[in-house]
C-alpha positions, 0 to 999 in steps of 0.5 A, spaced: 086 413 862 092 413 858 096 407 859 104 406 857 105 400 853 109 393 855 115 395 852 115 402 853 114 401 860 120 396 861 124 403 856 121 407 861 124 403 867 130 402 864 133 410 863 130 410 870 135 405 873 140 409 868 138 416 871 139 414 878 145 410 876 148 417 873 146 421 880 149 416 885 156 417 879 155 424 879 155 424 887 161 419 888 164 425 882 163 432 886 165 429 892 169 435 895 165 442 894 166 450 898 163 457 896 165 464 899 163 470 898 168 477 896 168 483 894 171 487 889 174 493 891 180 497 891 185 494 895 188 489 891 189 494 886 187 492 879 189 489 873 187 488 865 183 482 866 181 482 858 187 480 857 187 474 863 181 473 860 181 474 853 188 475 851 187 482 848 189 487 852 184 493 853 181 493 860 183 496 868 179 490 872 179 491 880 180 484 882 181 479 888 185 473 889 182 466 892 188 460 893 185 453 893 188 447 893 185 440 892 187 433 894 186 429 888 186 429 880 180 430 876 175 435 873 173 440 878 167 446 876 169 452 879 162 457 878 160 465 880 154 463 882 151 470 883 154 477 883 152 484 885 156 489 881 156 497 881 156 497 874 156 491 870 151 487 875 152 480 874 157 480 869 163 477 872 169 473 869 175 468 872 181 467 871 185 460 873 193 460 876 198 456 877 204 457 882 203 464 882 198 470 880 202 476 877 197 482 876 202 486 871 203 480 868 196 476 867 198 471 861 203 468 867 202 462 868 195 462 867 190 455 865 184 458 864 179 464 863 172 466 862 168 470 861 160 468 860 158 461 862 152 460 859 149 466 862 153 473 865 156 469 870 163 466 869 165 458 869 171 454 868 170 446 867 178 444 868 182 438 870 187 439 875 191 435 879 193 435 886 195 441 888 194 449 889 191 454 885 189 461 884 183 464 882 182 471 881 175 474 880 174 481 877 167 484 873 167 485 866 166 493 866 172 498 868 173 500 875 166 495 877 165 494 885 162 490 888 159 483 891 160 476 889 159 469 891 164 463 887 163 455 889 168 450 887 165 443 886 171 437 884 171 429 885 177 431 892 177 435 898 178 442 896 181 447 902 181 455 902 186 460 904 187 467 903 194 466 901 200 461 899 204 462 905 210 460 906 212 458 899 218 463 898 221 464 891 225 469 892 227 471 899 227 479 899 220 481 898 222 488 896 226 487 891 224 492 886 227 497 883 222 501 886 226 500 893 234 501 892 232 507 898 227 504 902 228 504 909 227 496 910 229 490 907 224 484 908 226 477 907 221 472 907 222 465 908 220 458 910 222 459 917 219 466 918 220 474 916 225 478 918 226 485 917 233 490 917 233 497 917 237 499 912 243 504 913 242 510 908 249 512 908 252 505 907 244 502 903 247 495 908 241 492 912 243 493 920 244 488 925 241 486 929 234 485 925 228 490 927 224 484 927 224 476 926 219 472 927 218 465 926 213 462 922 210 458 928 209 464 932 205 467 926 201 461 925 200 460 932 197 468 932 193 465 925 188 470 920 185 476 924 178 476 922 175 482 924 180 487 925 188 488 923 193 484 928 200 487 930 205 482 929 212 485 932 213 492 933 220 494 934 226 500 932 220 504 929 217 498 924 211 495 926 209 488 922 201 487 921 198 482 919 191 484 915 184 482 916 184 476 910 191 473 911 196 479 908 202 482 911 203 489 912 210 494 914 209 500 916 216 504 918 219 511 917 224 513 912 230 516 916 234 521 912 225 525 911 222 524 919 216 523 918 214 521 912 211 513 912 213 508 908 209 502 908 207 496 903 204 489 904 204 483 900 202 475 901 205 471 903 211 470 901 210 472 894 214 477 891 210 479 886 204 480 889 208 486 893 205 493 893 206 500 895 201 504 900 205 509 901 212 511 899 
């Protein structure tokens, strides 16, 4: 029978202790920990993630976005822990935000990005402060769909939301130059969203507004989970709130009876708005 040596025992014994010591660190270390699943699809568009990723532009990723915030400084892990892509399989990639995510813009603010972590799966190894961030994940291959399921491991609390509701910039959300003739102008703010018909004769907003709703009326209703909610519907012009936390407005335009205008957005973040019809 193989017996270990005195002074190999107590070596033995000593980088046992180490190792044990170096578990009970790393569990007082990753103290806050959260994983979702999402879904890459068409709704939230698409964006060039080679250059979120790489810094060179030549893809047309689609894309999803994922706010978190996390109340206390340090490294945090962020891992794709598994994926099912239509065409790629498993190989996804990130891209790390902060303040704000810009898809057609996606070198804006960006912290870091990744594309294979020691497998097709991406990580980031990041050190934050307190505060909230955005990660976007998206697939290598073009146009890919599919399923995914992200974690995120840190030495503080971490905390989903679908959105960064209610951390306005600029008050208009449809301020681009794509809507001097829409029918509507939606302010979002700190207090809540209010929306004004415009005049197509004189392109001014009508008083009273079609809709104002305060920010504790939306916060009471919450983030309709399994099917679209209507928040106001008033004057032809509906606001919805979508399954996930965006917000929706469907209305008309006055001069084309019947032809629909409608775009959403999240939260109050103008960059984030897009048109579904118009």
């Amino acid at each position: 029978m193989f017996k270990i040596p005195r002074f190999d025992r107590k070596a033995v014994l000593v980088i046992g202790i180490v190792m044990l010591m170096s578990l009970a660190f790393a569990s007082v270390v990753l103290a806050g920990s959260v994983s979702w699943s999402g879904t890459l699809d068409t709704s939230d568009g698409s964006f060039d993630g080679y250059l979120a990723v790489f810094g060179s532009p030549s893809g047309t990723q689609y894309y999803e976005v994922q706010f978190f915030t996390v109340d206390a400084a340090g490294v945090y892990q962020i891992r794709m822990d598994s994926a099912s892509f239509s065409i790629c399989s498993d190989d996804g990639m990130f891209a790390l935000y902060q303040g704000s995510f810009n898809p057609a813009n996606p070198l804006a603010n960006r912290l870091a990005g990744n594309d294979d972590f020691g497998s097709f799966l991406p990580g980031i190894d990041v050190n934050l402060t307190a505060g909230t961030y955005i990660l976007v994940t998206t697939s290598f291959c073009n146009l890919d769909t599919g399923t995914y399921t992200n974690s995120i491991n840190g030495p503080g609390n971490i905390s989903l939301s679908t959105t960064d509701t209610f951390n306005p910039g600029d008050d208009r959300i449809n301020a681009t130059g794509k809507d001097r003739a829409a029918p509507v102008a939606i302010y979002c703010t700190a207090d809540g969203i209010t929306i004004l018909k415009i005049d197509p004769a004189t392109a001014k907003g009508i008083d009273p507004a079609a809709i104002v709703i305060s920010k504790a009326e939306i916060d009471e209703k919450g983030v309709p989970e399994s099917e679209n909610l209507l928040l106001a519907d008033n004057a032809g012009v509906q606001l919805w709130r979508l399954v996930g936390g965006k917000f929706q407005v469907n209305t008309v335009y006055p001069r084309e009876p019947g032809k629909p205008w409608a775009a959403n957005w999240s939260g109050c973040d103008r960059s984030s708005f897009k048109h579904i019809t118009s």
